[in-house]
LUMDOLUM-283956 format. One record per residue: residue number from 1; residue in three letters; x, y, z of N, C-alpha, C in turn. Coordinates in nm, 2 decimals. Layout:
! residues N
(pt NUM ALA (X Y Z) (X Y Z) (X Y Z))
...
! end
This chain:
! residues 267
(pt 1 UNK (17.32 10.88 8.62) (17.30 10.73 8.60) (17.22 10.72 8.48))
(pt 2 UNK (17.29 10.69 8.37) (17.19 10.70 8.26) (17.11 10.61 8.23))
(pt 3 UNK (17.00 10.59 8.16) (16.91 10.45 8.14) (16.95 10.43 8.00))
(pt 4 UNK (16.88 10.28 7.95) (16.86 10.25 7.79) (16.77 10.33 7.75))
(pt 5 UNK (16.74 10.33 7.65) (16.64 10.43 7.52) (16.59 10.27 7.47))
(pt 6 UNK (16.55 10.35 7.36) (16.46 10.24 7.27) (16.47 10.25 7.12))
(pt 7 UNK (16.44 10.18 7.06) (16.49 10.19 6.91) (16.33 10.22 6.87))
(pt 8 UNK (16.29 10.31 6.78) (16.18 10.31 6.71) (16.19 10.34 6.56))
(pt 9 UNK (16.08 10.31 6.51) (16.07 10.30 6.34) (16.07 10.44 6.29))
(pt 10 UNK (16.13 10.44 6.21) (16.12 10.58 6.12) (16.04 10.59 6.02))
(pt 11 UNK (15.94 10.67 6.03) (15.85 10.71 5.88) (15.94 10.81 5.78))
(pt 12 UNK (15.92 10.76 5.68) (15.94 10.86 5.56) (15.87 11.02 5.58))
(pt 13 UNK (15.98 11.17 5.57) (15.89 11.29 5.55) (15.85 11.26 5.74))
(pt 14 UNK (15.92 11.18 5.82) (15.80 11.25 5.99) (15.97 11.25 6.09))
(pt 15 UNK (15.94 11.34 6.17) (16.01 11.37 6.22) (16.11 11.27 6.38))
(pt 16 UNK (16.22 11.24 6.38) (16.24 11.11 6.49) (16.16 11.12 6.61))
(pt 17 UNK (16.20 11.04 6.67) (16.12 11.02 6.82) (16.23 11.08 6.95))
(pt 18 UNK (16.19 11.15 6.97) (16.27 11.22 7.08) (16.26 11.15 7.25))
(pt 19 UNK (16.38 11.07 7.29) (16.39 11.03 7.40) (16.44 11.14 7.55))
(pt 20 UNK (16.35 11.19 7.60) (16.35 11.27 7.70) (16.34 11.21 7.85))
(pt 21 UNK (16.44 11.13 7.87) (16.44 11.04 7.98) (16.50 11.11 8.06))
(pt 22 UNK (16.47 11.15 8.19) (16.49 11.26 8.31) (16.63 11.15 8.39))
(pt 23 UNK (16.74 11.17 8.35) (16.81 11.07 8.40) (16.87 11.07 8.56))
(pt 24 UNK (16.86 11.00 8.64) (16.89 10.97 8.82) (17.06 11.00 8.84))
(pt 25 UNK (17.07 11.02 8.92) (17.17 11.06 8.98) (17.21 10.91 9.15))
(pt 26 UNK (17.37 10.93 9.09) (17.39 10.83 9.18) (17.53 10.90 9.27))
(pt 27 UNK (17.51 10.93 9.37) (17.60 10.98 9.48) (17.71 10.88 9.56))
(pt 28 UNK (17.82 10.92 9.53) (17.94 10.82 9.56) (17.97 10.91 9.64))
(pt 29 UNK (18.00 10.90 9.79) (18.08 10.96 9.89) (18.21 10.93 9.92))
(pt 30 UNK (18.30 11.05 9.91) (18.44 11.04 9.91) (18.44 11.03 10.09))
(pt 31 UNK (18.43 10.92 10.14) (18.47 10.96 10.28) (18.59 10.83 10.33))
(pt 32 UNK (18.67 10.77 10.25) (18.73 10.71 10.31) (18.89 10.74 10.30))
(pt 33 UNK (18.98 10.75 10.45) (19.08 10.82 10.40) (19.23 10.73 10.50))
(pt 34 UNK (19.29 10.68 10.46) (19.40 10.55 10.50) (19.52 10.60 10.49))
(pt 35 UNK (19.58 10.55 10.59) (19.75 10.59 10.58) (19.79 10.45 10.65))
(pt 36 UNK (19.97 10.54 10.60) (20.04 10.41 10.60) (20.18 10.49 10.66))
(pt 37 UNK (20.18 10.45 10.79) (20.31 10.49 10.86) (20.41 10.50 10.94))
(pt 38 UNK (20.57 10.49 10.91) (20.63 10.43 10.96) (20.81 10.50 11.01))
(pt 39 UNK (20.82 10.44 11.10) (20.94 10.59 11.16) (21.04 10.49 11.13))
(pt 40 UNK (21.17 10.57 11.04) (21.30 10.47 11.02) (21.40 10.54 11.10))
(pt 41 UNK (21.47 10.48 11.22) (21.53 10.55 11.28) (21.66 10.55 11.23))
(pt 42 UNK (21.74 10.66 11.24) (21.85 10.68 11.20) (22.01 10.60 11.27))
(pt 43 UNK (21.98 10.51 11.37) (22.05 10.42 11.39) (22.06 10.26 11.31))
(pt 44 UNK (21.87 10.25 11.29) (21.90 10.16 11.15) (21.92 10.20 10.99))
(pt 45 UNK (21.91 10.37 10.94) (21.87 10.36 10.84) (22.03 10.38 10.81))
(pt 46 UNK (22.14 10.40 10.89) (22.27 10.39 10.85) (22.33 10.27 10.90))
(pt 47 UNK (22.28 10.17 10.98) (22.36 10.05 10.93) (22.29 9.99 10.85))
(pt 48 UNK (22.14 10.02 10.79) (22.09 9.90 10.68) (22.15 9.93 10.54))
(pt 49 UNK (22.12 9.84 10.48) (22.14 9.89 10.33) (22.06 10.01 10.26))
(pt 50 UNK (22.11 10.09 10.22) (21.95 10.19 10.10) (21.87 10.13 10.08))
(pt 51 UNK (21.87 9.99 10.03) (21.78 9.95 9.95) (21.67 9.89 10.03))
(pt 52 UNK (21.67 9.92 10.18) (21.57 9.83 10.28) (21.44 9.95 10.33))
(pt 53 UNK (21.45 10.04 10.28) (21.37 10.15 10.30) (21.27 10.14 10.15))
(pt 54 UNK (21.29 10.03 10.05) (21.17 10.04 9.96) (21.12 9.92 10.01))
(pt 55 UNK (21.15 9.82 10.13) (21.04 9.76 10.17) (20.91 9.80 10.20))
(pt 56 UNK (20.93 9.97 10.27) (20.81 10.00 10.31) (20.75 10.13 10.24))
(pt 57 UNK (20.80 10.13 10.16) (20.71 10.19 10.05) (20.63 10.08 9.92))
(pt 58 UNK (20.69 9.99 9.90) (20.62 9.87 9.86) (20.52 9.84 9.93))
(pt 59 UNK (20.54 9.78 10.04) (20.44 9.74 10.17) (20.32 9.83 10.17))
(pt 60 UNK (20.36 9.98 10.21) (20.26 10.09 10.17) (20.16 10.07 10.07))
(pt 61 UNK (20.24 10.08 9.94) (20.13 10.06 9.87) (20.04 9.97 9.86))
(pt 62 UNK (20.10 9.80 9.89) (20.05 9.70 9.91) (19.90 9.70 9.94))
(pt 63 UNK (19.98 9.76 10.10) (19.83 9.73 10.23) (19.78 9.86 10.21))
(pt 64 UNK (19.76 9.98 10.16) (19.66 10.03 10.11) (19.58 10.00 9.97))
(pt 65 UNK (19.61 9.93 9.90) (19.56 9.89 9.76) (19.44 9.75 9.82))
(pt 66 UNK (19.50 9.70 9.91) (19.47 9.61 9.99) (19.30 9.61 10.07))
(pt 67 UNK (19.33 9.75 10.09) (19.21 9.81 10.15) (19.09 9.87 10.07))
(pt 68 UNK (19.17 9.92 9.95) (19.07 9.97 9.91) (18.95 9.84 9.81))
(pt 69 UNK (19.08 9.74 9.79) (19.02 9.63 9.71) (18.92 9.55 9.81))
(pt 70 UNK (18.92 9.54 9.91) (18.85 9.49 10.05) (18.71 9.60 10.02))
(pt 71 UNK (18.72 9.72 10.03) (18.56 9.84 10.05) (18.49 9.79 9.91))
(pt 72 UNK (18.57 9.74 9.76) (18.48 9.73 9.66) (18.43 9.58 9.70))
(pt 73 UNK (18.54 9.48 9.72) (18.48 9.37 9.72) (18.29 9.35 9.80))
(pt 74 UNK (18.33 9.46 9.94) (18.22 9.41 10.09) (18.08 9.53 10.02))
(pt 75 UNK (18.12 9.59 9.87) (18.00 9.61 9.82) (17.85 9.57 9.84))
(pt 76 UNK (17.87 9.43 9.79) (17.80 9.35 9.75) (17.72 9.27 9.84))
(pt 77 UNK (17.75 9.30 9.99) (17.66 9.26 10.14) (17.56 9.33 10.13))
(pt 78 UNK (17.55 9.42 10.08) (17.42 9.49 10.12) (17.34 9.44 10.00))
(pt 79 UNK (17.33 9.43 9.91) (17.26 9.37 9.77) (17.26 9.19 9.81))
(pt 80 UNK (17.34 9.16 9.90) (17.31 9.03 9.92) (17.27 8.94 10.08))
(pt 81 UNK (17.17 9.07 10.12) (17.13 9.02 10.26) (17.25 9.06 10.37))
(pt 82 UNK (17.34 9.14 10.41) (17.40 9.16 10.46) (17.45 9.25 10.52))
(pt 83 UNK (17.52 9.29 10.58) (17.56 9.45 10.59) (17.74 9.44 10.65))
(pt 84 UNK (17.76 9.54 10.69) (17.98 9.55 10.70) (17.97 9.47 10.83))
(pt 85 UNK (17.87 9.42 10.86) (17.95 9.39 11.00) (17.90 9.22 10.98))
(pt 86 UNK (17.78 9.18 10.90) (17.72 9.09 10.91) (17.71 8.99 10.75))
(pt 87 UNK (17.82 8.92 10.69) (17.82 8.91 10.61) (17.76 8.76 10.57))
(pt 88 UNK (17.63 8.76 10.51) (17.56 8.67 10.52) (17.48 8.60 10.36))
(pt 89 UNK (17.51 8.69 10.30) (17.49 8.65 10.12) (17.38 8.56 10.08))
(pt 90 UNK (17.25 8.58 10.21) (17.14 8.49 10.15) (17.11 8.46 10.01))
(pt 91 UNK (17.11 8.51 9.92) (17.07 8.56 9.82) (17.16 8.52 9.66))
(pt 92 UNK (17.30 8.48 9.75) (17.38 8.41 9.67) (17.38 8.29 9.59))
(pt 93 UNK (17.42 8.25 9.48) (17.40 8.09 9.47) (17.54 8.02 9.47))
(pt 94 UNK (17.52 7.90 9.50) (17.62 7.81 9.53) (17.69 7.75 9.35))
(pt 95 UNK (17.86 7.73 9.39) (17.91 7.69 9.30) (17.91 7.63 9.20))
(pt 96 UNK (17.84 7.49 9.30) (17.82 7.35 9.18) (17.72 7.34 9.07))
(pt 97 UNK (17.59 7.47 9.09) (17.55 7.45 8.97) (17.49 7.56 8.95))
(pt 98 UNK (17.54 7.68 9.02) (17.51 7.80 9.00) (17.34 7.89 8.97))
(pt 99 UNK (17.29 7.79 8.98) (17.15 7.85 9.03) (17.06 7.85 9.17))
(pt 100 UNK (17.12 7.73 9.25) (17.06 7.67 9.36) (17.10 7.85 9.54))
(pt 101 UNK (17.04 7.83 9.56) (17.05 7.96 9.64) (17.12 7.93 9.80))
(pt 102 UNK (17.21 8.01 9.79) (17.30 7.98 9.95) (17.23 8.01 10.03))
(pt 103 UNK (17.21 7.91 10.11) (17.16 7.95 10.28) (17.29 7.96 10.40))
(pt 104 UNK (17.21 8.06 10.45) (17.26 8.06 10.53) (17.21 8.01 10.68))
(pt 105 UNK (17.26 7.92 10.75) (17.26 7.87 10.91) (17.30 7.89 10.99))
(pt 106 UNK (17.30 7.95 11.14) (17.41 7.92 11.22) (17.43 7.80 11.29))
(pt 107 UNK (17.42 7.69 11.20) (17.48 7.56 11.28) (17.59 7.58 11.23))
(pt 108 UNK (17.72 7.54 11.28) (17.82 7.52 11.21) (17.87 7.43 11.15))
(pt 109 UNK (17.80 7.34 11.19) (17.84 7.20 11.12) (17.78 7.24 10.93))
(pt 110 UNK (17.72 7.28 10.91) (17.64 7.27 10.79) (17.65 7.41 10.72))
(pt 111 UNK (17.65 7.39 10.58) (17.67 7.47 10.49) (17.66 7.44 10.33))
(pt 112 UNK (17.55 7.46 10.27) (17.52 7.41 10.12) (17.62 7.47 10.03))
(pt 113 UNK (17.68 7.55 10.07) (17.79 7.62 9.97) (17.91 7.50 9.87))
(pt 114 UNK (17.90 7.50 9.74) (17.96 7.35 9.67) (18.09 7.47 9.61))
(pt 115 UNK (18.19 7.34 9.55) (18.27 7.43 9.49) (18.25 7.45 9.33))
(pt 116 UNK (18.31 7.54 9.31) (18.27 7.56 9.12) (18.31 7.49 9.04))
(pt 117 UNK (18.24 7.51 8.95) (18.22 7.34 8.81) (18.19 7.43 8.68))
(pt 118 UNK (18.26 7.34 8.59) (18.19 7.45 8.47) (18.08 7.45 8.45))
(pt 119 UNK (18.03 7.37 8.46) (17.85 7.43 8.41) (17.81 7.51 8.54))
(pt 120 UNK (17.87 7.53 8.68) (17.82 7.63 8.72) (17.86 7.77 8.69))
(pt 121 UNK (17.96 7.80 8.68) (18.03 7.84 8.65) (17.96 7.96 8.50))
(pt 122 UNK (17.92 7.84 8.36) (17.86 7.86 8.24) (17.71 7.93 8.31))
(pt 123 UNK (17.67 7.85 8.42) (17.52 7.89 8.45) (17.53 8.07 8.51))
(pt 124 UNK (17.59 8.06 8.60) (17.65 8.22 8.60) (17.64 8.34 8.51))
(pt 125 UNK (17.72 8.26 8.43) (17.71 8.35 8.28) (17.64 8.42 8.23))
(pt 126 UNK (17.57 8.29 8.27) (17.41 8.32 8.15) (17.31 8.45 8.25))
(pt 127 UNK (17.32 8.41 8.36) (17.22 8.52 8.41) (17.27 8.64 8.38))
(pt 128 UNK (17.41 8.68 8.39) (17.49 8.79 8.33) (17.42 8.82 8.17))
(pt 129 UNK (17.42 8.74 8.06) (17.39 8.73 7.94) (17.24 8.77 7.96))
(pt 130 UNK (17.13 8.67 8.04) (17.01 8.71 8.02) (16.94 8.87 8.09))
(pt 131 UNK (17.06 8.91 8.13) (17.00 9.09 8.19) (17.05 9.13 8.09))
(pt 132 UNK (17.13 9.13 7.92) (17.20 9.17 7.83) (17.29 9.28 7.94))
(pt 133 UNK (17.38 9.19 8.04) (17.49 9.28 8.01) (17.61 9.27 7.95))
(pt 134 UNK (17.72 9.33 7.89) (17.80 9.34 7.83) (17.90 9.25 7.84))
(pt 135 UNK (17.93 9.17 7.73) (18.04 9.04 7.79) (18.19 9.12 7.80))
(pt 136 UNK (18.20 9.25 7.78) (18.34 9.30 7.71) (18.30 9.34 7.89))
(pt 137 UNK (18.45 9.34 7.99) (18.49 9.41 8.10) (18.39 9.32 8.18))
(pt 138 UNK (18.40 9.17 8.16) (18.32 9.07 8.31) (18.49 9.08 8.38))
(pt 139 UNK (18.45 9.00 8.48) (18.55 8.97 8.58) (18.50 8.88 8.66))
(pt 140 UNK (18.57 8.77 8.73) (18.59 8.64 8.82) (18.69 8.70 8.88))
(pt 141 UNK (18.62 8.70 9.04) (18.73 8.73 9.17) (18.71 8.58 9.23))
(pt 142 UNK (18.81 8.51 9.28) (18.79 8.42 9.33) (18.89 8.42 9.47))
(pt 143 UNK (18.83 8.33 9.57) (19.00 8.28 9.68) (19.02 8.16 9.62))
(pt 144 UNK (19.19 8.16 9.74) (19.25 8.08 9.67) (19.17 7.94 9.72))
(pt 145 UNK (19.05 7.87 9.80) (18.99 7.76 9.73) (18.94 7.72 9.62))
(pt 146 UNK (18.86 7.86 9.61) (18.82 7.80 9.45) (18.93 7.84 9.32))
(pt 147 UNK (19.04 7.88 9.31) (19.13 7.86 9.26) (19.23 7.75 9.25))
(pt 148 UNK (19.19 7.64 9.38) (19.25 7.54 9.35) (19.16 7.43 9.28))
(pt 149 UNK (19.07 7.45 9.34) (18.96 7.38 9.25) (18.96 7.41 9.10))
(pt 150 UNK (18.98 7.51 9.05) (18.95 7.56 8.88) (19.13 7.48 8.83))
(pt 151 UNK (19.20 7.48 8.92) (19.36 7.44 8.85) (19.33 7.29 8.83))
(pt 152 UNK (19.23 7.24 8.87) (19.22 7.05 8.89) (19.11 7.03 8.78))
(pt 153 UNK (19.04 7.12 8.69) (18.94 7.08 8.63) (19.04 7.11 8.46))
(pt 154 UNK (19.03 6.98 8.42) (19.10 7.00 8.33) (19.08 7.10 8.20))
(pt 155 UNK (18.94 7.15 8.17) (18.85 7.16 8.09) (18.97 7.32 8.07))
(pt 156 UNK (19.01 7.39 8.19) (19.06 7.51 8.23) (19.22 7.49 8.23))
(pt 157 UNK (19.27 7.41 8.24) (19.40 7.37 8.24) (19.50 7.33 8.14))
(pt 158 UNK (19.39 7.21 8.07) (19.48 7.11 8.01) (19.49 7.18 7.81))
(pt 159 UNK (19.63 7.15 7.78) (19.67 7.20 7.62) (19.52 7.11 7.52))
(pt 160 UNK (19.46 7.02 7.59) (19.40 7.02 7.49) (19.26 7.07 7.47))
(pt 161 UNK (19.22 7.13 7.60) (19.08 7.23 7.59) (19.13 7.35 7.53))
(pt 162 UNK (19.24 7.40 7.62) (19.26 7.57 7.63) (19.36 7.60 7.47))
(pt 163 UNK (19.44 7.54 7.47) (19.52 7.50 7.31) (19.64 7.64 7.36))
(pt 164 UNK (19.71 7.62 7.48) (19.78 7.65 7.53) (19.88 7.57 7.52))
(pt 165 UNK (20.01 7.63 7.49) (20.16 7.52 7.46) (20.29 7.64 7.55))
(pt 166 UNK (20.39 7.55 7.60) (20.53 7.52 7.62) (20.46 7.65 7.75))
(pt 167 UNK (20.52 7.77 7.79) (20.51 7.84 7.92) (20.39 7.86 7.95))
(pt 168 UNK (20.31 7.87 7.81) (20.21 7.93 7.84) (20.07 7.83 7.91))
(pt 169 UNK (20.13 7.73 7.88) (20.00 7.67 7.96) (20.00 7.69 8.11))
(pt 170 UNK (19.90 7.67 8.14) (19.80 7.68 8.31) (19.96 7.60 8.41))
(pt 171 UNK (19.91 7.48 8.33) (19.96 7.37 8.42) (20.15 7.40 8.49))
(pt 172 UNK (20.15 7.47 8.37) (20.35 7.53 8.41) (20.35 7.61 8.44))
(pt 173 UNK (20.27 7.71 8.41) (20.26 7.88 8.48) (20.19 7.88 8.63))
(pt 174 UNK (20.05 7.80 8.63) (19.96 7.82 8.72) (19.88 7.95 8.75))
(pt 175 UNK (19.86 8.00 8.63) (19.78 8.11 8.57) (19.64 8.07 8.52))
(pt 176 UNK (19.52 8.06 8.60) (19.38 8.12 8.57) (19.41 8.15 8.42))
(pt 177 UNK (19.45 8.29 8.42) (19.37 8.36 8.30) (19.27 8.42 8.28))
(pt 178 UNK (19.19 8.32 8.20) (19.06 8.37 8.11) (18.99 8.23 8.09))
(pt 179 UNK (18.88 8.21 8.12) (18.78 8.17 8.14) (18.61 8.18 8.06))
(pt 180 UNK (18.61 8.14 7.91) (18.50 8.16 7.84) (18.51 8.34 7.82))
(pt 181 UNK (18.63 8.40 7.81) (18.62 8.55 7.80) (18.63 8.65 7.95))
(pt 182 UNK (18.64 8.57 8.00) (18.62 8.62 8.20) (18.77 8.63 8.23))
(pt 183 UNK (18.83 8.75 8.27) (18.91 8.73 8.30) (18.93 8.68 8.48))
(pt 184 UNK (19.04 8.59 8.52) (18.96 8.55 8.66) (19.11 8.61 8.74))
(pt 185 UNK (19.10 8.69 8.87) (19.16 8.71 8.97) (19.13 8.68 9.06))
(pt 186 UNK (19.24 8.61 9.18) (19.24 8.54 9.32) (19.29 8.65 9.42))
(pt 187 UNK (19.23 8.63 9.50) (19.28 8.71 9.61) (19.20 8.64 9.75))
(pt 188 UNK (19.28 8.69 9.82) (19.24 8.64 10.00) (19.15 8.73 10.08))
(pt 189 UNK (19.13 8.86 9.97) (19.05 8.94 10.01) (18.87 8.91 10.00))
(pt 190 UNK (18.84 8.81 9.94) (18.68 8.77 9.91) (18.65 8.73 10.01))
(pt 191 UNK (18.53 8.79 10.05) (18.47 8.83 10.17) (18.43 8.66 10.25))
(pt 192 UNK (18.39 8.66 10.39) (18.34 8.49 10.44) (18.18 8.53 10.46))
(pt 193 UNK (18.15 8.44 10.35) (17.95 8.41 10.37) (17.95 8.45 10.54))
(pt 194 UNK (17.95 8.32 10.62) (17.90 8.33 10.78) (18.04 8.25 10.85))
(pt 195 UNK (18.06 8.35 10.92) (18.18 8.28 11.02) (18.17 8.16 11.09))
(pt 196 UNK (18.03 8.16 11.13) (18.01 8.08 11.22) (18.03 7.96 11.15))
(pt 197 UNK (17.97 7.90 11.01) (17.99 7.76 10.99) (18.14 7.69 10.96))
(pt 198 UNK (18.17 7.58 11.03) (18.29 7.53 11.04) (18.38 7.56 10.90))
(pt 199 UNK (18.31 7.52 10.77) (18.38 7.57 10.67) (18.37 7.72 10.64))
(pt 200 UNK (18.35 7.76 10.68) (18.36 7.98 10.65) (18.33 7.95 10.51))
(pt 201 UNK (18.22 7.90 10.41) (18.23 7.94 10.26) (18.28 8.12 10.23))
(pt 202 UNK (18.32 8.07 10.13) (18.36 8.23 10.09) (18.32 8.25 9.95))
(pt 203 UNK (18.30 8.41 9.93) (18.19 8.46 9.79) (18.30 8.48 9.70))
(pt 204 UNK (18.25 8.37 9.53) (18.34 8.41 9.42) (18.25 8.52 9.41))
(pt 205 UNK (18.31 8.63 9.29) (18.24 8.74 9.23) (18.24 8.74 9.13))
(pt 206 UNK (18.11 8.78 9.05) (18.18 8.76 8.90) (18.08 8.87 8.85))
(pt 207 UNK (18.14 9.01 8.76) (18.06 9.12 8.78) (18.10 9.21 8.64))
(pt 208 UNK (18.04 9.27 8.64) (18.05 9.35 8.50) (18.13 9.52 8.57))
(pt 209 UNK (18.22 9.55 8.51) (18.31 9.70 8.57) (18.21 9.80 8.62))
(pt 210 UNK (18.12 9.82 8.51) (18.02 9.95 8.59) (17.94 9.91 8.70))
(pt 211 UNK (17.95 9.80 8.76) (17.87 9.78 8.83) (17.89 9.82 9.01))
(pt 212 UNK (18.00 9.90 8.95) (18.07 9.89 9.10) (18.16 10.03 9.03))
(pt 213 UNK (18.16 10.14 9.14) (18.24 10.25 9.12) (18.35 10.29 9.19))
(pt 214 UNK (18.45 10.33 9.20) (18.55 10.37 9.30) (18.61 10.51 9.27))
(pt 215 UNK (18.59 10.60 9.31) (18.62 10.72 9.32) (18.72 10.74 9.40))
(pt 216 UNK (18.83 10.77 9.31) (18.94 10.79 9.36) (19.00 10.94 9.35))
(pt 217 UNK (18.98 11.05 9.47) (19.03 11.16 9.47) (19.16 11.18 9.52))
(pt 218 UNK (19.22 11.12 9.54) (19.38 11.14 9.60) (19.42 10.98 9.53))
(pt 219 UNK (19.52 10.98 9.47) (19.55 10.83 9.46) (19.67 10.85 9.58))
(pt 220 UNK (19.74 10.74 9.62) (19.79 10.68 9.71) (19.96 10.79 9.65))
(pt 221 UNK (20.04 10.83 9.78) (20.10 10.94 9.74) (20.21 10.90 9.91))
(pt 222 UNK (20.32 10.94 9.88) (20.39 10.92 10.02) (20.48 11.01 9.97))
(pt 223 UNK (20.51 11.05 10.12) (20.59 11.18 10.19) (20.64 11.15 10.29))
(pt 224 UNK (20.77 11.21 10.31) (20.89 11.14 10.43) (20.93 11.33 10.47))
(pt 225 UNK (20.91 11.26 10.61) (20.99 11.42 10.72) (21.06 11.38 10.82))
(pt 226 UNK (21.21 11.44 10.82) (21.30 11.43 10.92) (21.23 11.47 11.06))
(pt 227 UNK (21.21 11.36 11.19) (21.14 11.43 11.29) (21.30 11.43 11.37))
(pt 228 UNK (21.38 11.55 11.42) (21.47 11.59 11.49) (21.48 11.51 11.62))
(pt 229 UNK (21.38 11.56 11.69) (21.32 11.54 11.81) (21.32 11.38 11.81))
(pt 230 UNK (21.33 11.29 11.72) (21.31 11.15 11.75) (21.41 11.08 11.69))
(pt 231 UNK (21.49 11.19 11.60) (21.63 11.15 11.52) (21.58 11.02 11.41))
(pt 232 UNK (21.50 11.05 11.36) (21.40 10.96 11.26) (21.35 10.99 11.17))
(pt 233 UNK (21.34 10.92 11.06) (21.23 10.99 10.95) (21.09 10.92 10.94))
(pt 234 UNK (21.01 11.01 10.93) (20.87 10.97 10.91) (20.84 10.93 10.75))
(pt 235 UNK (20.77 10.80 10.75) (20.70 10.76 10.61) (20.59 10.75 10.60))
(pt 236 UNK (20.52 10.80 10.54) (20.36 10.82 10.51) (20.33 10.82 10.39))
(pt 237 UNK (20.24 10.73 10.35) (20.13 10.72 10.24) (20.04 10.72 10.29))
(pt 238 UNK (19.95 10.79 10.13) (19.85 10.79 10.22) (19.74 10.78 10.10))
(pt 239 UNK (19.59 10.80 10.08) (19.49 10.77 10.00) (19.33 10.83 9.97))
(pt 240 UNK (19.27 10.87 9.96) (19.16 10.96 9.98) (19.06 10.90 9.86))
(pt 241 UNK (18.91 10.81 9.90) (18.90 10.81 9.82) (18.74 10.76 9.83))
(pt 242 UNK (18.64 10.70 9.78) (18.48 10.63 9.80) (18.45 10.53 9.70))
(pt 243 UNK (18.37 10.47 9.77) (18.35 10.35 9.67) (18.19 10.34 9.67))
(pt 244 UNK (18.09 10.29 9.59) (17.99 10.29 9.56) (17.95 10.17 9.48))
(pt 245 UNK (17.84 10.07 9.51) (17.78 9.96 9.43) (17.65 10.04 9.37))
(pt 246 UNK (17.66 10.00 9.21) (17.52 10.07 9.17) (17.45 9.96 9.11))
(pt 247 UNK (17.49 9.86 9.08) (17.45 9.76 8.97) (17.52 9.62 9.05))
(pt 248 UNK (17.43 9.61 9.16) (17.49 9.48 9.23) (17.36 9.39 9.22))
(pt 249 UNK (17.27 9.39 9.18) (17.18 9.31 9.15) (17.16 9.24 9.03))
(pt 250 UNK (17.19 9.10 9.02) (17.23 9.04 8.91) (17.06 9.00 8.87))
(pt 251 UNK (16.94 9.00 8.96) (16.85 8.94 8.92) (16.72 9.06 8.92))
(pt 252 UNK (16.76 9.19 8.91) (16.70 9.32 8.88) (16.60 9.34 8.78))
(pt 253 UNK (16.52 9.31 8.71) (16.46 9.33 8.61) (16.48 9.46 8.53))
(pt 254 UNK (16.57 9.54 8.53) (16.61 9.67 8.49) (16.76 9.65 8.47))
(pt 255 UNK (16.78 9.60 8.34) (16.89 9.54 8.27) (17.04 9.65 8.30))
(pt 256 UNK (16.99 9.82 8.36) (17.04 9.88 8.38) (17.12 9.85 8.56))
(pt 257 UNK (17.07 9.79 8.63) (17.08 9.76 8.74) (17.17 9.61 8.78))
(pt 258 UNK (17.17 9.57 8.68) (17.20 9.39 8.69) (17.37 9.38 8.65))
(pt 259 UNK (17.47 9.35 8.71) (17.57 9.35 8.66) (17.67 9.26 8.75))
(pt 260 UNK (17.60 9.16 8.86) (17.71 9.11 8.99) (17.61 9.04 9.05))
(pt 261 UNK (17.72 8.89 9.01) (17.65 8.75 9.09) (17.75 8.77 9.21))
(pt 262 UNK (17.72 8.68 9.32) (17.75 8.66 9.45) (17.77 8.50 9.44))
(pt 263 UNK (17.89 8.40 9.45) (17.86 8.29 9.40) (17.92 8.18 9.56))
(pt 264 UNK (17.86 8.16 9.64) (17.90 8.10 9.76) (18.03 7.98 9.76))
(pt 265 UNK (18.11 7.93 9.78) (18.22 7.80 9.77) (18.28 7.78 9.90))
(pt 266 UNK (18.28 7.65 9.92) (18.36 7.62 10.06) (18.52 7.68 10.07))
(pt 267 UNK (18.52 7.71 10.21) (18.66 7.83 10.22) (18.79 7.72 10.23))
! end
């Protein structure tokens, strides 16, 4: 896990400054291991068509890709008050103006979580900017509420902010995109703040790539065996792999540490 150095002045005739920084070590455990598997019996796999056996190798890869995108997303509970079973993101801030701090209640009626706005959105940013981390490899994970929300704000949609014409605009494609340089992906996979409150807010993410590791020692791989005894063939995929948050603290004072806001929005 390597640190920053430092820039120092050079004298004329003297020798540089030697940075001997004893660098940490950060341990990613390969222990997660998923399959995907499914018996095609030989009374449907000769009246279906050929082509109905790459349903589930599609599928396969799907809902394991699925999963693994789920272990990086629920990173971020532990860095945000929470843990796998208790997902609670004290620590997060809320959409509408991206500094104000999500609480969490268990009343259900109530929940400060707002939806995103560009200046919250811009406000975000900045805390990313003021740890200097790297604008090259951000990312916006969002669900599809705050996705609907970003398609209604013109600023993100319309040919005359984004200077988008004929397919390419938002409004005919219904393509996000990019966002001030952010590229933005939706998924149904962003985690729920607290179940209990009647609206379930759910966490945008918005994070810099190193901030989050995935070790992948088997990628996803399938293998089919005639089982006799069942007059069937077996389908199996399968996956081997760990995931690890190193830099999930967006408000870290160690610029090396800071790379992932937690951003609260009604579900």
């Amino acid at each position: 896990m390597p640190t920053r150095g430092a820039a120092y002045a050079k004298a004329a005739g003297t020798a540089v400054t030697l940075q001997g920084n004893v660098e940490s070590e950060i341990t990613v455990v390969v222990n997660k291991h998923y399959e995907y598997s499914r018996f095609i019996e030989d009374f449907a796999a000769v009246q279906a068509l050929s082509s109905a056996r790459q349903f589930y190798t599609k599928d396969a890869g799907y809902q394991l890709a699925k999963q693994i995108d789920t272990d990086l997303i629920q990173l971020g509970r532990a860095a945000y008050g929470g843990t796998n079973s208790t997902a609670v993101y004290e620590t997060a801030v809320i959409g509408g103006d991206g500094t104000t701090a999500y609480t969490s209640s268990t009343n259900a009626a109530w929940s400060n979580a707002t939806a995103l706005t560009d200046a919250g959105l811009r406000r975000v940013m900045q805390t990313l900017d003021d740890n200097d981390i790297p604008f090259e490899d951000r990312h916006l994970v969002v669900p599809p509420s705050a996705r609907n929300v970003l398609m209604g704000l013109s600023r993100f949609t319309e040919q005359a902010f984004v200077g988008e014409s004929a397919s390419g605009n938002t409004i005919r494609n219904g393509q996000i995109g990019n966002i001030y340089g952010v590229d933005v992906y939706t998924t149904t996979n962003c985690d729920t703040a607290l179940s209990a409150h009647a609206s379930k807010p759910r966490i945008c993410l918005l994070f810099h790539s190193d901030a989050l590791v995935l070790a992948m020692q088997q990628n996803i791989r399938t293998q089919t065996q005639y089982k006799q005894e069942y007059l069937a063939t077996l389908l199996t995929a399968d996956t081997i792999y760990g995931v690890k948050g190193i830099r999930t603290s967006a408000t870290a004072t160690d610029p090396n540490a800071a790379g992932y806001m937690a951003i609260a929005v009604p579900g």
